[in-house]
C-alpha positions in Angstrom: 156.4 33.0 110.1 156.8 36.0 107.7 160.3 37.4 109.6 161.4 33.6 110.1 161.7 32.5 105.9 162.8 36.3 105.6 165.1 35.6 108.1 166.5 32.1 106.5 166.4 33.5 103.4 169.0 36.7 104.3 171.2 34.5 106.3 171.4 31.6 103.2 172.1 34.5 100.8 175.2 35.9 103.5 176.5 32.6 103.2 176.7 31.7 99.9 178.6 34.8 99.4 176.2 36.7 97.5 175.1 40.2 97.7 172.7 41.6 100.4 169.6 42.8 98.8 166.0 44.0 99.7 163.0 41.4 99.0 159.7 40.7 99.7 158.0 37.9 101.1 154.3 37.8 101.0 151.5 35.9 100.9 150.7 34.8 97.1 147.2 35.7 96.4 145.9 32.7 95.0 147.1 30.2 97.9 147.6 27.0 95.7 150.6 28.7 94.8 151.9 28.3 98.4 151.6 29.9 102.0 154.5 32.2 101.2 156.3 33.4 98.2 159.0 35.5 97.5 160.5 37.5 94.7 164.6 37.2 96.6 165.6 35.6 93.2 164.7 38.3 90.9 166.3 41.4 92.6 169.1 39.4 93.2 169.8 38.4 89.6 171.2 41.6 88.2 173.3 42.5 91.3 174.9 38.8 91.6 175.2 38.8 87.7 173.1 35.0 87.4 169.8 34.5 85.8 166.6 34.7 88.2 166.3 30.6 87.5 169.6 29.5 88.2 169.6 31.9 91.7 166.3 30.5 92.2 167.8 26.8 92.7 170.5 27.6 93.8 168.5 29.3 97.0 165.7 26.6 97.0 168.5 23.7 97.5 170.2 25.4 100.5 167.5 26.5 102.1 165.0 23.2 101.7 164.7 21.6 105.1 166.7 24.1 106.9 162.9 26.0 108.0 160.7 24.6 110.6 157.4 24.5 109.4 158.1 24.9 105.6 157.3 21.4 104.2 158.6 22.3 100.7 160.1 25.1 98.8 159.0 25.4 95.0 159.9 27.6 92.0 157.5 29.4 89.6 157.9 31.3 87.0 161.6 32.5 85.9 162.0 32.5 89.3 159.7 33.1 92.2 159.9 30.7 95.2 157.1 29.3 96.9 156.9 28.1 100.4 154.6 25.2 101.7 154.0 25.0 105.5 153.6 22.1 106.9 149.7 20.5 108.4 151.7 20.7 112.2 152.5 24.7 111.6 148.6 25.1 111.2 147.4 23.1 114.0 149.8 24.5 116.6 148.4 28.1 115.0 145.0 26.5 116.7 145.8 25.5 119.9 148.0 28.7 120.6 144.7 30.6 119.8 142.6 28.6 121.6 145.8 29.3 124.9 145.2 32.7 125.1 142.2 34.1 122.8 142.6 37.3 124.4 146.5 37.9 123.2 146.1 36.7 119.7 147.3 39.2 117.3 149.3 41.1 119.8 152.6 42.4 119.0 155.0 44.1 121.5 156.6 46.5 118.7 155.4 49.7 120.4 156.3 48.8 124.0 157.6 51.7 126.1 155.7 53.8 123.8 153.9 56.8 124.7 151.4 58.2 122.0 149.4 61.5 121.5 146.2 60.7 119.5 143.6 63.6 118.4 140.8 63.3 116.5 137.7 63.7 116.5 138.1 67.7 117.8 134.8 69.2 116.2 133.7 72.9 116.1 131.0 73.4 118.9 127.8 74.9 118.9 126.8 73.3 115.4 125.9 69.6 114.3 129.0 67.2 114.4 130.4 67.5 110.8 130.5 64.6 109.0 134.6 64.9 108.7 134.8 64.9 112.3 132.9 61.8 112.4 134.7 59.9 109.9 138.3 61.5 111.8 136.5 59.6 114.9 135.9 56.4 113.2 139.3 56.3 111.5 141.5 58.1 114.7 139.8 55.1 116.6 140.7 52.0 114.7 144.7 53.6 114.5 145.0 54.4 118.1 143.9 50.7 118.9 146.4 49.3 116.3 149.3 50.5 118.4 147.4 49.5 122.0 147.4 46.2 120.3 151.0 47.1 119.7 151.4 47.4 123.8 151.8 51.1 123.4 150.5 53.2 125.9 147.8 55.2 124.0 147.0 59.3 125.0 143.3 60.1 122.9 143.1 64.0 123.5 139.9 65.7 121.9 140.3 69.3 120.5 136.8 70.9 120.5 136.4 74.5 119.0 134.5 76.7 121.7 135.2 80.2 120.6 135.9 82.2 117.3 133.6 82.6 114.5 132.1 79.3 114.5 130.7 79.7 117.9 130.1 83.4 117.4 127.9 82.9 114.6 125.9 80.3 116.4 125.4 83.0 119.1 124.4 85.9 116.8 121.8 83.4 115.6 120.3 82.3 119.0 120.2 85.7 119.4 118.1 86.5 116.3 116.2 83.2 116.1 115.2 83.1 119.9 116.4 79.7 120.0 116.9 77.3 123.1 120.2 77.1 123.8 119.5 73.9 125.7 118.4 72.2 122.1 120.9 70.9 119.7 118.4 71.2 116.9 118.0 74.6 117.6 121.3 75.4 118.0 122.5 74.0 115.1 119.7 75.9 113.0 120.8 79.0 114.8 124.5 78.2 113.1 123.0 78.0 110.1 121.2 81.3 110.0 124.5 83.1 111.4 126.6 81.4 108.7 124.1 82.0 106.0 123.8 85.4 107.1 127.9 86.2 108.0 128.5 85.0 104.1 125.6 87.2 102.6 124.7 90.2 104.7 127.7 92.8 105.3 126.1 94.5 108.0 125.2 90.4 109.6 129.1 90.1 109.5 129.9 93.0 111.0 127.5 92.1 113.9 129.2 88.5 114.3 132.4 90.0 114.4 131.8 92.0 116.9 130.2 89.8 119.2 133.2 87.6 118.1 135.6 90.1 119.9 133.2 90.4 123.0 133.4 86.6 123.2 137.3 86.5 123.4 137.1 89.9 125.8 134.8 88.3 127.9 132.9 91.7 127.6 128.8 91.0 127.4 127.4 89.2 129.8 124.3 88.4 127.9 126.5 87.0 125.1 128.7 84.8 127.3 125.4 83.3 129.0 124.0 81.9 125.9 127.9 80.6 124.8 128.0 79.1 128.1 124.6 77.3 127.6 125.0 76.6 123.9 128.3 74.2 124.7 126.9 72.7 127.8 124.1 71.2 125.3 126.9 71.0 122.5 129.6 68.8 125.2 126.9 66.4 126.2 125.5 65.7 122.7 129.2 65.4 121.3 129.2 62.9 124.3 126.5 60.8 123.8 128.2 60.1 120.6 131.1 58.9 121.4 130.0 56.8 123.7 127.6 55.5 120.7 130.8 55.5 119.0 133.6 53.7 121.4 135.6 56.9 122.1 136.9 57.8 125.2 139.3 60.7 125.6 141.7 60.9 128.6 142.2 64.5 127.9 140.0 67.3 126.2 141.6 70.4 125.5 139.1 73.3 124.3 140.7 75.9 122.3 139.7 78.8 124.8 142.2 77.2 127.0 145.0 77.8 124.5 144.5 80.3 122.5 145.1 83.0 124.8 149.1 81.0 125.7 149.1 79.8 122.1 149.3 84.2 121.0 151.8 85.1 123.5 154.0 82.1 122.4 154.0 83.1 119.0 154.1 86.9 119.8 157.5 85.5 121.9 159.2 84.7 118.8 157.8 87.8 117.2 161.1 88.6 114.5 162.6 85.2 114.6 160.3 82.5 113.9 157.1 85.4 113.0 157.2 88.4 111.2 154.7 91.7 111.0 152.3 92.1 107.9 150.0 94.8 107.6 149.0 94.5 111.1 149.0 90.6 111.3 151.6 88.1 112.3 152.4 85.7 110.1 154.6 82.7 109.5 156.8 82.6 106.2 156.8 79.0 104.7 158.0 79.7 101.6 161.4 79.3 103.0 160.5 75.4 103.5 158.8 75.4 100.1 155.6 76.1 101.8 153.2 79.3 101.9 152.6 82.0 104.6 150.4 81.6 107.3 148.6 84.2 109.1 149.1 83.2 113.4 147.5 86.3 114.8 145.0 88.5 112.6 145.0 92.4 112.2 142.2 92.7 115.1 144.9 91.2 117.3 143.0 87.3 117.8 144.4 84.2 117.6 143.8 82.6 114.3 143.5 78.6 114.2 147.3 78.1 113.9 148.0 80.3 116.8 145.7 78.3 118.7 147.3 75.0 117.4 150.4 76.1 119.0 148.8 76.6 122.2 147.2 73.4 121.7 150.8 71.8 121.1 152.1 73.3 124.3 149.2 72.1 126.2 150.0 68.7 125.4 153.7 68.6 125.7 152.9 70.1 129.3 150.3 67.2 130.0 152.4 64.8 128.6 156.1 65.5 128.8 157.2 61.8 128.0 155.4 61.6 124.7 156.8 59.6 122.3 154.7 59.8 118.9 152.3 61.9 118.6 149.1 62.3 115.7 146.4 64.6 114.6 143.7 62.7 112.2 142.0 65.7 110.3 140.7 66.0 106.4 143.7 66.0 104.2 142.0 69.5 102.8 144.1 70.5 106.1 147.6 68.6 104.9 149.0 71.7 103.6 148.0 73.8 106.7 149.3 71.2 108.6 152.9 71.3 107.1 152.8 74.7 107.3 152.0 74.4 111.0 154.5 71.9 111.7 157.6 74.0 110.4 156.8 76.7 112.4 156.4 74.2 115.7 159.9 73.1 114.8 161.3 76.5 114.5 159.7 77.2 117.7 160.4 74.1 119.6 164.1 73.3 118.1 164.1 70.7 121.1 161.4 68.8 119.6 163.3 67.5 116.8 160.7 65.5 114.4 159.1 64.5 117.4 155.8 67.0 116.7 153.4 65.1 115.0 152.3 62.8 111.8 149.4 63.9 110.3 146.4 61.2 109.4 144.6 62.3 106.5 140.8 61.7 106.4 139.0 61.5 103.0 135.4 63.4 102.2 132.5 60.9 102.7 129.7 61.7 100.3 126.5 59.5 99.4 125.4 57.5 96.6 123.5 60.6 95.7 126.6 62.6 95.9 128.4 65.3 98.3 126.3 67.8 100.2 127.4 70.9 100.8 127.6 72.5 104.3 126.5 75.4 102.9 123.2 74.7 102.1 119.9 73.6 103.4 120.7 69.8 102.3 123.2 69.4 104.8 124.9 65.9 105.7 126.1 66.1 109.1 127.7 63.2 111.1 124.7 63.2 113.6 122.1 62.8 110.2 124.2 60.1 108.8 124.3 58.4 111.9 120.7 58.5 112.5 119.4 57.8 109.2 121.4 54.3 109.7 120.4 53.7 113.0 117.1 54.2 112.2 117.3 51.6 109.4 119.1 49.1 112.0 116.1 49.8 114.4 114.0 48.7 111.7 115.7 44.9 111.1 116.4 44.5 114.5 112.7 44.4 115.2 112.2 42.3 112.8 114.9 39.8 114.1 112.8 39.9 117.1 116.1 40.7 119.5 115.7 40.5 123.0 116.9 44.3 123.3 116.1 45.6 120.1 118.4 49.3 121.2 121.4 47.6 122.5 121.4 45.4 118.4 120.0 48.6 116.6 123.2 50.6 118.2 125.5 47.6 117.5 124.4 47.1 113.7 124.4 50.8 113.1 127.9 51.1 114.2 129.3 48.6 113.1 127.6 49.3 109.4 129.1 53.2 109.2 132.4 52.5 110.9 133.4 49.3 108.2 132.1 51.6 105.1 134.3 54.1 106.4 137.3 51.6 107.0 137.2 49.5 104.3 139.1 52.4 102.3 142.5 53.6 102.7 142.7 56.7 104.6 143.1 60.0 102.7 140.8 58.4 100.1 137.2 59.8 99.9 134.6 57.3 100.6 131.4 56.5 99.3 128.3 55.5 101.9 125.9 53.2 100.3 123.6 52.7 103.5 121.9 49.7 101.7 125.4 47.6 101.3 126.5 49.2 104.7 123.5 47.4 106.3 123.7 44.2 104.5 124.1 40.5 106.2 126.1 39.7 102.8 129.1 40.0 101.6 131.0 43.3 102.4 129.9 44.7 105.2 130.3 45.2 109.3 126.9 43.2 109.8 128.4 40.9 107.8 131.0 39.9 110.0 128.7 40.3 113.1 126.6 37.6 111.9 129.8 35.9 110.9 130.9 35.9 114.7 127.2 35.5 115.8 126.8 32.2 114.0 130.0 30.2 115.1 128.2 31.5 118.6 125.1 29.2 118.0 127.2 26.3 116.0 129.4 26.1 120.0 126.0 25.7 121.5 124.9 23.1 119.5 128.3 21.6 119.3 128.0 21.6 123.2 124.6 20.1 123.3 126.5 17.0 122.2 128.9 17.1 124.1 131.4 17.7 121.5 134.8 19.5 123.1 136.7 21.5 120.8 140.7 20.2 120.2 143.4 19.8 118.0 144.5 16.6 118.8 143.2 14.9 116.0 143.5 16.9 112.6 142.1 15.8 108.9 145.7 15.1 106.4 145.1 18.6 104.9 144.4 22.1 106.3 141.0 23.7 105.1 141.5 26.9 103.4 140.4 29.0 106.6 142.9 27.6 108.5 145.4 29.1 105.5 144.3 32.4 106.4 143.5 32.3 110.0 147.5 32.3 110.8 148.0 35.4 108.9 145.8 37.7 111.7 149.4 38.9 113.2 151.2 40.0 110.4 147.8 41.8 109.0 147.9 43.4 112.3 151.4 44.7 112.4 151.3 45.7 108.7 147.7 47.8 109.1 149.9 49.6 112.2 153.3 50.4 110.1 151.1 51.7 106.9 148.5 53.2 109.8 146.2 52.0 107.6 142.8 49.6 109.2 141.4 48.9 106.1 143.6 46.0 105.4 142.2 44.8 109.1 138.7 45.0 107.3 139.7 43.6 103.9 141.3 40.5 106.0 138.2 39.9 108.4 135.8 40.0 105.4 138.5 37.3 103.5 138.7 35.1 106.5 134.3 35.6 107.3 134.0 34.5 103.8 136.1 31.4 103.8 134.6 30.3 107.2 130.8 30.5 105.6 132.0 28.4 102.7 133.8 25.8 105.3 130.4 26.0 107.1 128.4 25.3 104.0 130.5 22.8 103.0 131.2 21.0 106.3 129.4 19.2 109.4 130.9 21.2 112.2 128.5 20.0 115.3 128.5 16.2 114.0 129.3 13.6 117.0 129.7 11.1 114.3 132.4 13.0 112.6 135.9 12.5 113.8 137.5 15.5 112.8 134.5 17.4 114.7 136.5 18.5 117.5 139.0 19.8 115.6 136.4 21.6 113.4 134.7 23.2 116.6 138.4 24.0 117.3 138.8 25.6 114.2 135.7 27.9 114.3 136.5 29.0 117.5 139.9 30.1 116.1 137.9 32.3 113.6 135.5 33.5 116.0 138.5 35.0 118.0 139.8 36.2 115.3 137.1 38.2 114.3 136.2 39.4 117.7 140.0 40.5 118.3 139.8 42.4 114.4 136.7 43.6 115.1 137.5 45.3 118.6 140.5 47.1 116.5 138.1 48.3 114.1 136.1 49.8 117.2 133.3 47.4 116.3 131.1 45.1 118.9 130.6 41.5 118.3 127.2 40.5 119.6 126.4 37.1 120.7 123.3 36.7 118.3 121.5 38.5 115.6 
């Protein structure tokens, strides 16, 4: 309805002669105001030389009646306009939900579309870092905005399985005598190689070398416990993204590029790279950026040489992309630009066509940010168990029927809306008390939201009350006013890539449902406008299973 009154509105303004301008037309945010309201009247006042007011009427008399579905037009203020919809616009809303539940809030603007997604892409051989987990969460709910889009949707996952990372966490298997088939272990054996590469020279020296031996596939011993150390690491990093809702179609580990990923940028050695002090490096300051080193002094592949190796690896898997995007920490934006100039230099085919960048924000709790570096470590995999382990606890006491299956659901759905609720590229706060919470704003929230309209159907079926729109009450309830807007929510969240306004929207519409529940007999045979009612919370319910499914959240049947 959005791109029809925007529509009228440019075509009335062509043919009363004035000039063409850019407006918006939004939803007002208190709704007595109107469904729709626009601000065409202002920016056209100085370019058409009239007052705001006089434009403002001049607009509302050509354009009243001339919309379908707008009942009135009205002007506030010195000139704002105000659009009414009609009670028919609302009820047809309702039965072309109730048509095809499964394709409302679908949009076809990204058909033919081919998409590169990559997140997630942690460093093996340690805990999964609580950035990668929160690049999973957010990577997710994008990539399903433009499947819901109709585009066809590539998730690649970038895992780092050799360099220091991995060498470290081999020195300190090594020194700790740790099982390499125990992520516990290995991820304390990280910590004692980091610890020890930051504070003990001879330490580094040691990691370094069995660094180089790693690459040179040189030392049997030390290749054995690598091997064994990312078995454990790939099935762990598994498990959670299953937990999670992620599945990759492609993983590409960097040992698989970084070897092509040197030789490419070696290739362009003097034209795109240049020598410096032993090191190859990339010059950004010629882009108003900073230099990069590709290929380090010991003659390895730093992360950027990798990246292009990385970048070649997909264009090779997946020749017809269209778009393509990398969801990291925007710590990494600056790298990132860096990294893209030089792809462009080296790929002049490419065009723009390399990839947007999705900056994540840092997550830190209530109590504050924890550092990596020290023994009070927050790691994705602690974060996600200390909330599951909550959710275990109030899923006993709901008595479920399969206490795991609601513990995983809550848990999930309690970190992933904490983490979506804010904008991307903004750093988060976790509260695990609010994240948990049946109240207000949260993912459980919304479960039980979905989960109740679930038990007012059965009881609305128990007396044989069918759901329609036949038979509507004079004026639309206030959930109905917001129900309709799902699409355009939708296709604005995709265009800004941004799924908090998804979550901001569900938790607006769960909100206005519970206060129509509170307020009104829905499962009432004696009621006349039941059916229409049970019509009406079936809308929401697929509503909030269709938002909630973009968010990468589960909607369980009962809680």
């Amino acid at each position: 309805m959005n791109d029809v009154i925007r529509q009228a509105i440019a075509d009335t303004i062509s043919t009363l002669g004035l000039p063409s301008v850019d407006f918006a037309v939004e939803h007002p945010a208190d709704l007595s105001h109107g469904d729709y309201a626009s601000n065409v009247a202002m920016v056209l006042a100085k370019p058409a030389g009239k007052s705001p007011r006089a434009l403002a009427e001049e607009l509302v008399s050509a354009l009243t009646g001339q919309i379908e579905y707008v009942e009135k037009i009205e002007i506030a203020g010195p000139g704002f306009l105000n659009f009414h919809l009609t009670r028919d616009f609302f009820t047809a809303e309702l039965a072309r939900i109730a048509a095809a539940p499964g394709e409302w809030g679908k949009n076809m603007s990204q058909n033919g579309q081919e998409i590169i997604f990559e997140y997630t892409s942690p460093n093996l051989f340690k805990p999964l870092h609580i950035g990668n987990l929160v690049g999973n969460i957010i990577g997710e709910a994008v990539s399903r905005l433009f499947e819901y889009a109709d585009a066809t949707v590539r998730r690649v996952n970038y895992p780092s399985d050799i360099g220091l990372t991995v060498a470290k966490g081999v020195w300190g298997l090594k020194k700790t005598g740790g099982d390499p088939a125990s992520i516990t272990e290995i991820g304390e054996a990280y910590r004692v190689g980091n610890e020890a590469y930051e504070n003990d020279s001879t330490a580094k020296l040691e990691i370094e070398t069995v660094n180089r031996a790693l690459y040179a596939e040189s030392d049997d011993e030390l290749l054995t416990l690598r091997a064994r150390g990312l078995e454990t690491s790939k099935a762990r990093l598994a498990e959670l993204c299953e937990m999670l809702g992620t599945r990759f179609d492609t993983t590409i580990y960097e040992s698989d590029v970084s070897e092509s990923g040197k030789q490419l940028v070696l290739e362009k050695l003097g034209s795109v790279f240049a020598e410096s002090d032993g090191a190859v490096v990339y010059h950004g300051e010629k882009h108003g950026l900073h230099t990069r080193v590709f290929v380090n002094s010991q003659g390895l592949p730093t992360y950027e040489a990798k990246d292009v190796g990385n970048f070649a690896k997909k264009r090779s898997v997946y020749p017809e992309w269209t778009q393509s995007f990398v969801v990291t920490g925007n710590e990494q934006s600056e790298y990132f630009k860096v990294l893209t100039a030089a792809l462009r230099e080296m790929f002049p085919d490419m065009g723009n066509k390399i990839f947007e960048h999705i900056a994540t924000g840092f997550l830190t709790l209530t109590t504050g940010k924890m550092s990596s570096r020290k023994g009070n470590v927050l790691t994705g995999e602690s974060l996600l168990a200390e909330v599951e382990e909550e959710a275990r606890k109030r899923a006993e006491e709901s008595r479920a029927s399969d206490v795991d299956a609601l513990t995983e659901m809550v848990a999930v759905a309690a970190l992933k809306y904490q983490i979506l609720r804010q904008a991307p590229g903004t750093n988060i706060v976790f509260d695990k008390d609010k994240a948990l919470s049946f109240e207000g704003d949260s993912g459980p929230y919304l479960q039980y939201t979905y989960a109740r309209i679930g038990s007012v159907q059965e009881k609305a079926v128990g007396l044989e009350i069918v759901a329609s729109t036949e038979l509507a009450p004079e004026t639309p309830y206030l959930v109905e006013r917001l129900i309709y807007q799902f699409p355009e929510v939708i296709q604005e969240a995709l265009t800004e890539r941004a799924p908090h306004m998804v979550t901001h929207y569900l938790t607006e519409l769960a909100g206005a449902f519970n206060t129509f529940y509170a307020t009104e007999k829905i499962a009432d045979r004696d009621d006349t406008y039941a059916p229409y009612k049970l019509a009406l919370a079936l809308a929401v319910q697929t509503t909030l299973k269709n938002g909630l499914w973009v968010l990468g959240i589960k909607a369980p049947k009962s809680l």
